[in-house]
C-alpha positions in Angstrom: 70.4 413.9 -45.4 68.4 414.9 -48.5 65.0 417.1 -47.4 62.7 414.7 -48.8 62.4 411.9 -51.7 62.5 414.1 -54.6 66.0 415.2 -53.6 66.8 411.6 -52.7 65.8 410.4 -56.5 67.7 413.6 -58.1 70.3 412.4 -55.6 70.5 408.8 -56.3 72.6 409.6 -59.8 75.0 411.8 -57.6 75.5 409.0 -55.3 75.9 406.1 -58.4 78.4 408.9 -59.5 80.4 409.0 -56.3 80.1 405.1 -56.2 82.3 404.4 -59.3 84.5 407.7 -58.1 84.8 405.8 -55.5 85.6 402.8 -56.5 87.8 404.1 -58.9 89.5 406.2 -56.2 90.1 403.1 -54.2 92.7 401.5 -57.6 95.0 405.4 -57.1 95.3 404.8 -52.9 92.4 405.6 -51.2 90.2 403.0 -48.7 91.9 400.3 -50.3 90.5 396.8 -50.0 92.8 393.6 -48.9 91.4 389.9 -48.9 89.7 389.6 -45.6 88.3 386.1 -43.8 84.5 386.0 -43.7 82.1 384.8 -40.8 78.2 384.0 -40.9 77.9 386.6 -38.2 79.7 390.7 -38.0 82.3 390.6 -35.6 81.1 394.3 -34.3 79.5 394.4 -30.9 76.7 396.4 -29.9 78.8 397.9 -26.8 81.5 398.7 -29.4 78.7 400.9 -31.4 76.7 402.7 -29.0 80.2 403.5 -27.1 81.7 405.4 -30.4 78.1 406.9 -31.0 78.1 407.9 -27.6 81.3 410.3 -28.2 79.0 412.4 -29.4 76.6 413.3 -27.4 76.0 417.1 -26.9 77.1 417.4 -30.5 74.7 420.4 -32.4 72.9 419.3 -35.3 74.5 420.3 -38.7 72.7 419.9 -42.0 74.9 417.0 -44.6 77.4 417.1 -41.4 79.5 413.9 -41.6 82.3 414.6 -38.8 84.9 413.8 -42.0 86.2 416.1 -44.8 86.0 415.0 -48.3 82.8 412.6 -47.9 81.7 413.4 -51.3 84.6 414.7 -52.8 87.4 412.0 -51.8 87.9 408.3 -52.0 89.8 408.9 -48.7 87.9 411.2 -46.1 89.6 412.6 -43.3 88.3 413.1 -39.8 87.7 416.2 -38.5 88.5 417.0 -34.7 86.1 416.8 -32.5 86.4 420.9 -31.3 85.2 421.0 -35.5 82.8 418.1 -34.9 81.1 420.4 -32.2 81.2 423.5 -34.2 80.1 422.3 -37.3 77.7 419.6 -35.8 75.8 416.0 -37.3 73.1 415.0 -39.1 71.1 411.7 -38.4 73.2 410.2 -41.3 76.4 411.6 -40.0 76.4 410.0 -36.5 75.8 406.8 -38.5 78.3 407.4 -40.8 80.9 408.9 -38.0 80.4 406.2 -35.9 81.1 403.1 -38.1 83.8 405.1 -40.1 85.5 405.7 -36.9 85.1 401.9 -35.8 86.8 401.0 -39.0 83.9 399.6 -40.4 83.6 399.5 -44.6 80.6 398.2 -46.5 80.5 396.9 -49.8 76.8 396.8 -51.8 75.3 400.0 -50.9 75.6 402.8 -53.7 78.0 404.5 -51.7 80.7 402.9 -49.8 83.0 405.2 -48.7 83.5 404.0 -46.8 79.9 403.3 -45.4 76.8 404.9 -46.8 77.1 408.7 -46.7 73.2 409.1 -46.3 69.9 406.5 -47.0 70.5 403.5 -46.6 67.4 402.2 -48.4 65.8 402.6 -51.8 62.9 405.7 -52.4 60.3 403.7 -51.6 61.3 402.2 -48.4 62.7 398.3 -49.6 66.3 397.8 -48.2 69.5 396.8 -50.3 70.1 393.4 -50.3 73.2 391.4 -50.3 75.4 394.2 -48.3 78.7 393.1 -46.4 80.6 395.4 -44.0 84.1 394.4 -43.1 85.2 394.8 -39.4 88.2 393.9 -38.3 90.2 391.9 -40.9 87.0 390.0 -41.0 83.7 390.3 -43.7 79.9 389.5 -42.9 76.3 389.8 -44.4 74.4 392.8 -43.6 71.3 391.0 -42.6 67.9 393.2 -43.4 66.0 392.6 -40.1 62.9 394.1 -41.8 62.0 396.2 -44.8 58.9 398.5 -45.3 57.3 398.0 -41.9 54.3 400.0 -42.7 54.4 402.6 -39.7 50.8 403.4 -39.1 50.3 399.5 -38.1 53.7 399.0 -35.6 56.3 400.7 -33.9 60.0 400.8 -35.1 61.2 398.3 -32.4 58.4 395.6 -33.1 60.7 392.7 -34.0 62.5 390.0 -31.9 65.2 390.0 -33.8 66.2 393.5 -33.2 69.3 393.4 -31.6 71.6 396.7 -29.9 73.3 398.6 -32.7 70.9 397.9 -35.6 70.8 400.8 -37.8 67.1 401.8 -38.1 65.6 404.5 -40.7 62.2 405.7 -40.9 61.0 406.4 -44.3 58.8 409.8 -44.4 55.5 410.2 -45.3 54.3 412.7 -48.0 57.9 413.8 -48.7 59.1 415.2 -45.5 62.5 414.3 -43.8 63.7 410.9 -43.5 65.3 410.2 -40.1 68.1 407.2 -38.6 69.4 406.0 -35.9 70.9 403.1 -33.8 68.6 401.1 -31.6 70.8 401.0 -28.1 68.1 398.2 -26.8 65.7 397.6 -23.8 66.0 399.7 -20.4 63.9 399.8 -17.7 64.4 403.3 -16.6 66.5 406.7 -17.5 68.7 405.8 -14.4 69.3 401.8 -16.2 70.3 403.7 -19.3 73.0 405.7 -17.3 74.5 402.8 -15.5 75.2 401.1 -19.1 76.6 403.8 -20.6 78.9 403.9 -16.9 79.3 400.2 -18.3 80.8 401.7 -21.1 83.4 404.2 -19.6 81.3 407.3 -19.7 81.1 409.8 -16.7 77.1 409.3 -15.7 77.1 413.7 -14.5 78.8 414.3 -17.9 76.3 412.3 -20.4 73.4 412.8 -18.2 72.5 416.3 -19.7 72.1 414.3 -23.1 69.8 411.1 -22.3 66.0 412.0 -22.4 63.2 411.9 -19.5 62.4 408.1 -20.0 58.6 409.8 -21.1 58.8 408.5 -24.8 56.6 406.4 -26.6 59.3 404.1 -27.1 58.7 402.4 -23.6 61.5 400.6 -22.7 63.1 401.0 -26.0 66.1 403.5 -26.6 67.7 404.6 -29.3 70.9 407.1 -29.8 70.4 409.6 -32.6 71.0 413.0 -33.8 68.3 415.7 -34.2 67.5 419.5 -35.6 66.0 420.4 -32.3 68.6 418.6 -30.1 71.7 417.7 -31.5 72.9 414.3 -30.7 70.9 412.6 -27.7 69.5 409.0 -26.3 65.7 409.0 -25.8 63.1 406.2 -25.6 61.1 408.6 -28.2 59.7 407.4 -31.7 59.1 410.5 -33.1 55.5 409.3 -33.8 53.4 407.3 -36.6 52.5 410.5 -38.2 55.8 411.3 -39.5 56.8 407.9 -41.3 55.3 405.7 -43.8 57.6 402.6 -43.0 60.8 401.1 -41.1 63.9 399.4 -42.9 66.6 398.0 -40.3 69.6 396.5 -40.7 71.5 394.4 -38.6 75.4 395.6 -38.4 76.1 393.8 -35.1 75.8 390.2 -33.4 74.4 389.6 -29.9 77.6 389.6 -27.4 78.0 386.3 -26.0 80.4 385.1 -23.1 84.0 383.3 -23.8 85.9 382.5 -20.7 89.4 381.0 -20.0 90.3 378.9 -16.9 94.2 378.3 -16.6 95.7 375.0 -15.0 99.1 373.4 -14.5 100.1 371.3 -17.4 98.4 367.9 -16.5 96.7 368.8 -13.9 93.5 370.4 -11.9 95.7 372.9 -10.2 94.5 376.6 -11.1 97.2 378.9 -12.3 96.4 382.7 -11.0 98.5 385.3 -9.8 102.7 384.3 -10.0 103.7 384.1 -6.5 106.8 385.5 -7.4 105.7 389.2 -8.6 102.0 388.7 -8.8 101.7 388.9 -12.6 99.5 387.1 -14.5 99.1 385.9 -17.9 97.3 387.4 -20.8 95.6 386.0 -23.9 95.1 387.5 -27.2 91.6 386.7 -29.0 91.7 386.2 -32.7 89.6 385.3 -35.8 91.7 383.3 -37.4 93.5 380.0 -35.9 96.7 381.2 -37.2 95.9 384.0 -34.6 97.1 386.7 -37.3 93.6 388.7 -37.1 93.6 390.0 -32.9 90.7 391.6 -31.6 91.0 391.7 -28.3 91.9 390.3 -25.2 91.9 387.6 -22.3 93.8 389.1 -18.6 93.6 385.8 -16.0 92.3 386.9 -13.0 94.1 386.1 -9.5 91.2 383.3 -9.4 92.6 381.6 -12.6 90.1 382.4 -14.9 89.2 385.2 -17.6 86.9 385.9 -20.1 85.4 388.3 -22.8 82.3 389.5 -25.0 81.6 389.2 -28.6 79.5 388.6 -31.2 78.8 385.2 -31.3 81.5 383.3 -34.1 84.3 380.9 -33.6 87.4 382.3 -31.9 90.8 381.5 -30.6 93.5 382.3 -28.2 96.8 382.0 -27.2 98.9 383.5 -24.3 101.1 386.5 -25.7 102.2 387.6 -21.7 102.8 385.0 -19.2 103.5 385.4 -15.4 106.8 384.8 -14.0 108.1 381.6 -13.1 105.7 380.3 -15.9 106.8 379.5 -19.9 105.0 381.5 -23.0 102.7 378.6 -24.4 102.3 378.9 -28.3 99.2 376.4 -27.7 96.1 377.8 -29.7 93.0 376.8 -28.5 89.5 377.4 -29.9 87.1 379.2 -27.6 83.5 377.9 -26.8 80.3 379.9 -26.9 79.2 380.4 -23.2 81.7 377.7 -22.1 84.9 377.5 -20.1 87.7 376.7 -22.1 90.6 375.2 -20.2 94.3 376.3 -20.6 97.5 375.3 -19.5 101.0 376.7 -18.6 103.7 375.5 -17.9 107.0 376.1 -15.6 109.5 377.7 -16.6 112.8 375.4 -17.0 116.3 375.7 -17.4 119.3 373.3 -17.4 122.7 373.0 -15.9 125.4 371.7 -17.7 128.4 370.2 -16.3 131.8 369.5 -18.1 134.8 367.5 -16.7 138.2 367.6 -17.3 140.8 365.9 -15.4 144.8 365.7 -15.6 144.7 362.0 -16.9 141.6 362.7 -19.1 139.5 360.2 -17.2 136.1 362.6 -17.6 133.7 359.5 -18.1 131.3 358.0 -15.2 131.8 360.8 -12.9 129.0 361.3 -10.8 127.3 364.6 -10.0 124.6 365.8 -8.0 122.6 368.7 -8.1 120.1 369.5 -5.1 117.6 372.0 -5.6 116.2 374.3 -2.5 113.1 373.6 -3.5 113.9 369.9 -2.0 114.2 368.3 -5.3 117.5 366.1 -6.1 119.1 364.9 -8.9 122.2 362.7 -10.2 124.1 362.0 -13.1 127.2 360.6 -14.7 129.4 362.0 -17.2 129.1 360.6 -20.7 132.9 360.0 -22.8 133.1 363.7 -23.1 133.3 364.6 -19.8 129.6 365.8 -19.9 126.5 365.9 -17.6 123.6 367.6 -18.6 120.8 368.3 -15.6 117.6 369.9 -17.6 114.0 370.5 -17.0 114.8 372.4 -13.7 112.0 374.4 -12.4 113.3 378.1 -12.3 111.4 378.8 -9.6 109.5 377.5 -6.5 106.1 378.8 -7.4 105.3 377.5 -3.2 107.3 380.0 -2.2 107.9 382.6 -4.8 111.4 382.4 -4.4 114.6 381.4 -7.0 115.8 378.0 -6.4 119.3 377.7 -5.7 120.8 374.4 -7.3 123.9 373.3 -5.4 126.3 370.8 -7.8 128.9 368.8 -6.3 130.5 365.9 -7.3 130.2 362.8 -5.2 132.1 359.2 -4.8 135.3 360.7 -6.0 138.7 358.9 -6.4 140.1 359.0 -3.3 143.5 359.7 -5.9 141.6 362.9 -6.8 140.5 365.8 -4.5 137.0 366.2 -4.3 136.0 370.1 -6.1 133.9 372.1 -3.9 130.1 372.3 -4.6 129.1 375.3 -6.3 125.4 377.2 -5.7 124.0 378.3 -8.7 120.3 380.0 -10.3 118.6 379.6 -13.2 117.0 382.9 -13.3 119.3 384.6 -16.2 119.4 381.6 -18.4 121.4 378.5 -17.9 124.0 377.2 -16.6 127.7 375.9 -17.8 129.9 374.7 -15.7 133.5 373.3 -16.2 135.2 371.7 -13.5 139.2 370.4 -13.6 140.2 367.9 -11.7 143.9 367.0 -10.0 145.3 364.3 -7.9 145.4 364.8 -4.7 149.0 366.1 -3.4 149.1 368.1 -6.7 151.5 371.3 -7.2 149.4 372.0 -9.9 145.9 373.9 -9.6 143.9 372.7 -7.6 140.7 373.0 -9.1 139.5 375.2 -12.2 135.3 376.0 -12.4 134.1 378.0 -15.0 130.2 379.4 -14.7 128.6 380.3 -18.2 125.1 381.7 -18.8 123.6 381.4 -22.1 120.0 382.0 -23.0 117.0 380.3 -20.7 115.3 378.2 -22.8 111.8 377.3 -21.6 110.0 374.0 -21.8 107.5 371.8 -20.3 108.4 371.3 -16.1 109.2 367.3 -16.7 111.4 365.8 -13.9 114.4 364.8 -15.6 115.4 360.8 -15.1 118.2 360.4 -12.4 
């Protein structure tokens, strides 16, 4: 960041500069912009900000350290490892900046967009920029300002109920000293409470324990994650003290996570769909933005209890099973997901069909009656159209009771006495289904007996209807 607010004004024309660089950078290749769907709320979580900002903890401070090459100088920064990261260190800005560049975040309104601000975030004398958008995702949203010029001497930084975790927060100095930012992480009730989140959050507590402060601020219950000169990148409950700043802008990049859950039932029915008793798989949703389910950002796994769910941002989503468990069919149902409800899905068996085709020496093929018996106790007849033909479809693949491949036996029944009767044939559905031919000769014949031909084409997979006798 600039030293104080006489380098931020003789800065501002530098950063106007780099704007329409920028801009003009993005026409020749560089963070190119593609139409995006909007929302009323940012799709970013605060658990998806404080996690990237946490990656760098223990990082040194570093004076206009960004953790990306070409900042200032490129329409297309690069990031640096994080072995140069550590060497070279962060500024307040720069875990800021880091963070949401790394997150994938791009913000449109600012000054400088490139592809979030590189530095203030506010104008000279402490009033925020209105009117901002970030994009997230595939998806666009308003920057809300949460507050602007909140005179410092009269409250604390945090004195606002509509601070939410992962606001970006600057203090604006007093008497032209340094300006500071951070992100607020939210409300803990002790050092240990911080360390169990950020265990939430996949971090090793021993390993990011060296970097989170006493709990002794002045903040109270009120952490933040920033990046000092004295300390590098650390959480604390501090506020660094009314002395230093004149006011508070803050802007909110995030939306308050809020639950959507799943709960997966037989087609038609009550019965809860968990674990496949043939392998124990389960089926997995994908979450999206859009109801065309193009834009995915994230997903659903069903639990052996049926149900599943996930946190975001509050917004309309939707979801549809990309994975389901064996011995169940891939639904291309979208449904739309409920704030804080249970949302009710349903799957369906996976099928197959048998096909039969007669042929006989004096080309009688019509009204011949098979019947195929399932293992699973099921039982089915039919009788062959002119063609010779009998189709048996709809046939579970499985018997989801026992986990087991159902065997189908098909024989022919009431034969001709003229004719011999063709032996039954046991067959499974589980490499796609079935074609079977079957000759049949008089009885006495020198001829063949009997001819049966077994074909497997491709499974195809449909709702588990019981097909008419």
């Amino acid at each position: 960041m600039f030293k104080n607010k006489i380098l931020k004004k003789l800065g501002a024309g530098l950063m106007a500069g780099l704007c329409a660089f920028t801009l003009i950078g993005a026409n020749l290749g560089g963070f190119k912009t593609t139409a995006a769907e909007t929302a009323k709320e940012p799709l970013l979580s605060g658990d998806e900000v404080i996690r990237q900002a946490a990656t760098y903890l223990g990082v040194p401070y570093g004076w206009e350290c960004k953790g990306y090459d070409g900042v200032y100088s490129s329409s297309n920064p690069t990031k640096q490892s994080m072995e140069t990261v550590r060497q070279k260190g962060l500024d307040c800005s720069g875990l800021v900046y880091a963070t949401l560049t790394d997150l994938g975040v791009s913000t449109a309104g600012f000054p400088s967009n490139n592809p979030v601000p590189q530095n203030y975030w506010e104008y000279a004398d402490g009033s925020a920029y209105k009117n901002c958008t970030m994009t997230y995702k595939g998806v666009t949203a308003p920057i809300e300002v949460i507050y602007e010029k909140l005179d410092a001497d009269s409250h604390q930084y945090y004195e606002n109920e509509d601070l939410i975790p992962g606001a970006v927060i600057s203090g604006v100095a007093k008497d032209n000293g340094i300006e500071h930012m951070w992100f607020y992480m939210g409300q803990f009730d002790s050092r240990d409470a911080v360390l169990d989140y950020l265990v939430k959050l996949g971090y090793d507590r021993n390993a990011v324990s060296p970097y989170v402060g006493s709990g002794n601020g002045d903040g109270g219950k009120h952490w933040r994650i920033k990046c000092n000169g004295s300390q590098g990148c650390v959480i604390n409950n501090n506020t660094d003290g009314k002395a230093r700043f004149a006011s508070f802008v803050a802007y909110k990049i995030t939306s308050r996570d809020v639950t959507f859950s799943i709960k997966k039932c037989i087609d038609g029915t009550s019965q809860i769909v968990g674990k496949s008793t043939v392998d124990g798989s389960t089926a997995k949703y994908g979450v999206y933005s859009d109801s065309a389910c193009k834009t995915k950002i994230g997903e659903i796994t069903i639990g052996a209890d049926g149900t599943g769910s996930i946190k975001l941002s509050g917004g309309t989503y939707y979801v549809k099973e990309i994975s389901a468990p064996t011995g169940y069919a891939l639904s291309t149902k979208v449904y739309e997901l409920k704030a804080n409800q249970t949302v009710t899905v349903y799957e369906e068996f996976q099928v197959g069909k048998i096909k039969v085709n007669k042929t006989s020496e004096d080309d009688i093929v019509k009204d011949i009656e098979f019947k195929v018996t399932g293992s699973d106790g099921s039982s089915y007849t039919k009788k062959t159209n002119s063609s010779g033909i009998a189709e048996f479809s709809e046939l579970n693949v499985y018997d989801m009771k026992t986990g087991k491949a159902i065997t189908y036996t098909v024989s022919e029944i009431n034969a001709a006495t003229r004719y011999e009767t063709p032996k039954a044939q046991n067959v499974t559905l589980t490499s796609g289904n079935v074609d079977l031919t079957v000759k049949q000769v008089r009885s006495g014949s020198t001829s063949s007996r009997r001819t049966v031909k077994m074909v497997t084409v491709p499974l195809k997979l449909r709702a588990a209807v019981k097909p008419t006798p």
